[in-house]
N, C-alpha and C positions, 0 to 999 in steps of 0.2 A: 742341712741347709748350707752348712760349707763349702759343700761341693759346686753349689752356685754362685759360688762369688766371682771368680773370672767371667763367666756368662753376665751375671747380673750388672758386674764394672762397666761393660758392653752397652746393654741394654741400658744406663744409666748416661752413657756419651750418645748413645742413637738417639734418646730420646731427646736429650738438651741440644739435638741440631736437627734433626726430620722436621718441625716444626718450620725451620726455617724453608724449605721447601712449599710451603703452602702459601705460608704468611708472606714471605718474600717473594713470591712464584720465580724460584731460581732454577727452574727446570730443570735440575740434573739427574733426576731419576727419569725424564722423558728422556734425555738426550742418553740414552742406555749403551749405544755402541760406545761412543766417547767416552762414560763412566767404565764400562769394562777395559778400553783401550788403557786406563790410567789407573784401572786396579790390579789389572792378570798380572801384569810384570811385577810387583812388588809381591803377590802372590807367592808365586812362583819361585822371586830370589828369595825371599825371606824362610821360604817353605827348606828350600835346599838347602839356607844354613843353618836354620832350626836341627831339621834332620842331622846332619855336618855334626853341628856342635854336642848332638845328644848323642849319637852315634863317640863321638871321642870322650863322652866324659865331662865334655866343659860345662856341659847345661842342664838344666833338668826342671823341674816340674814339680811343684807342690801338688801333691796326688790330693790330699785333703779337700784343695780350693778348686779341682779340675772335672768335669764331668765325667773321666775315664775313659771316654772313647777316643782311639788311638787311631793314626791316618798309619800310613806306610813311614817308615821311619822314626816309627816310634813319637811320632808330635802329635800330641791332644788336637779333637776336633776345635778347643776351646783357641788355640792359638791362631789357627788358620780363621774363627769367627772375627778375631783381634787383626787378623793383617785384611780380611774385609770393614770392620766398622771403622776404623782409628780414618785410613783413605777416606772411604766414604765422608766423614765427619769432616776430615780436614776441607774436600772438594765443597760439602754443603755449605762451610763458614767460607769459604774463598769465596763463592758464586754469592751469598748472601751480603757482602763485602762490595762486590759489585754491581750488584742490583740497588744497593744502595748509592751508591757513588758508581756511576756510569763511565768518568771519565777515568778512573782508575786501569789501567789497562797494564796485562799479565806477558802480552808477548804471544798471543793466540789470536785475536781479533784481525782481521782481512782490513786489504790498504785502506777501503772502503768506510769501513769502522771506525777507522783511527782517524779519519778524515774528519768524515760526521762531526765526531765528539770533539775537535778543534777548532771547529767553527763557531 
């Protein structure tokens, strides 16, 4: 049951904001290009210093708490699940944030947008 605790830590942040998606209808699972656009890249870097850091030594990995399945470079599938849900979660309370409060604006909204909600 150990071995599921990284996984399960996961599953326990997805679950206390997927909600928010429904409830809130903060669309960010429809709007799927822009959710990849705002997750590959941290993906990606985080992946490479993952690797980096295990590859020298600096880091490493509770085998005990980890599923064992290993990507290239030696980094648990469990880590790469953590650099998809942690984004995800943080985008779903951001979007839920502004669903609630409309005129809060991030720096993404079109002239148009920002107009509207000044009026």
């Amino acid at each position: 049951m150990a071995r599921l605790s990284y996984v399960a830590i996961l599953a326990f942040v997805l679950v206390g904001c997927l909600w928010l998606e429904i409830a809130l209808r903060t669309r960010v699972l429809r709007r799927w290009r822009r959710l990849l656009l705002s997750v590959v890249p941290v993906v990606f870097v985080f992946f490479a210093w993952d690797a980096y850091a295990v590859a020298q030594g600096h880091w490493h990995f509770d085998l005990e708490r980890i599923l064992g399945v290993y990507l290239p470079g030696s980094v648990p599938l469990d880590e790469i699940l953590f650099f998809l849900a942690i984004p995800l979660a943080a985008i779903l309370t951001l979007e839920a944030v502004r669903s609630v409060n409309p005129h809060w604006s991030v720096g993404d909204e079109s002239a148009d947008e920002t107009d509207a909600g000044q009026r």
